[in-house]
C-alpha positions in Angstrom: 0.0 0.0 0.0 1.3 3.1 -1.1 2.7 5.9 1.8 -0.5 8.0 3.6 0.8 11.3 1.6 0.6 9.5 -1.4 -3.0 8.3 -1.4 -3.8 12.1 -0.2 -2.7 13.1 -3.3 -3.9 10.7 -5.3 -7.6 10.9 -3.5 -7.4 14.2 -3.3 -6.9 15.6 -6.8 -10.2 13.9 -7.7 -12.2 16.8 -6.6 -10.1 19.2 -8.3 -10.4 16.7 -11.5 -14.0 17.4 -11.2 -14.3 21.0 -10.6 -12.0 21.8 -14.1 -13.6 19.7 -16.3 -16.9 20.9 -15.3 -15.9 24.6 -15.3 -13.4 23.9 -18.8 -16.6 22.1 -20.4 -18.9 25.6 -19.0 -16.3 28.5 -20.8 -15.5 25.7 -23.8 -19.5 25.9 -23.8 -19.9 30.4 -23.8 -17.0 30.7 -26.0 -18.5 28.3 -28.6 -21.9 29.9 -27.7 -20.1 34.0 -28.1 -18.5 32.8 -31.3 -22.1 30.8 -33.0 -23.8 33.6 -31.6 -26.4 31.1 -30.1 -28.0 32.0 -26.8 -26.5 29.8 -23.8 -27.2 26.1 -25.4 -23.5 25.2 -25.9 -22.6 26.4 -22.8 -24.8 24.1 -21.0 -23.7 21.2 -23.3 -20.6 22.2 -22.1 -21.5 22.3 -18.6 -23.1 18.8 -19.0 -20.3 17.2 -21.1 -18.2 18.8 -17.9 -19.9 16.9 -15.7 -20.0 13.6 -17.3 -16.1 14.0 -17.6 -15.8 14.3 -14.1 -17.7 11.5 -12.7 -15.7 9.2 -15.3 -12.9 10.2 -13.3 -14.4 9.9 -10.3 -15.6 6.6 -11.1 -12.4 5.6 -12.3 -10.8 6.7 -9.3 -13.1 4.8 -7.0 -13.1 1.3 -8.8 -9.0 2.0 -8.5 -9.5 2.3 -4.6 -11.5 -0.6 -4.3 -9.2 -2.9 -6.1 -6.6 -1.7 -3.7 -8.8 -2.3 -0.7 -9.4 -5.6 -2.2 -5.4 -6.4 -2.5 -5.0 -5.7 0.9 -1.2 -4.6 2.3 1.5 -6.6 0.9 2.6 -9.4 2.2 -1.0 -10.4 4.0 -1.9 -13.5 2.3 -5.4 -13.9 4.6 -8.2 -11.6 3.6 -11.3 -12.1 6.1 -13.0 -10.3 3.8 -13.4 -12.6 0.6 
C-alpha cells in the first residue's frame, strides 16, 4: 500500500479533477456559444459534457481504490474479507 501522503494526493486531486472539467466544459461551452452567436445552449452542453467527464474520473478513481482495498497490504496472504 502506497505511503498515507501519497494516497492524499492521489484521492485528493479527484475533486479538483471534477471541478475543471466541469468549469473547462462551461467557458468551452460560452466561447462556442459567443462565437455561433447562439444563446446559452453550448454552454450548458458544455456544462453537462463537464460533468459527465468528471464523474468518469471519479468513477475511475473509486473502482481504483476498491481494487486496492481488495489487494489488501503486501505481504498479507489472509483476507477475512473474501
Amino acid at each position: 500500500m502506497p505511503p498515507p501522503n501519497k494516497l492524499f494526493l492521489q484521492y485528493g486531486s479527484v475533486g479538483i479533477e471534477f471541478a475543471l472539467s466541469v468549469l473547462l466544459g462551461l467557458f468551452a461551452g460560452r466561447w462556442a456559444d459567443q462565437r455561433v452567436g447562439t444563446g446559452g445552449g453550448l454552454a450548458l452542453a458544455g456544462f453537462l459534457l463537464g460533468v459527465l467527464i468528471g464523474f468518469r474520473s471519479l468513477w475511475r478513481v473509486a473502482r481504483q481504490a476498491q481494487r486496492e482495498l481488495e489487494q489488501g497490504p503486501p505481504g498479507d496472504d489472509q483476507k477475512p474479507w473474501k
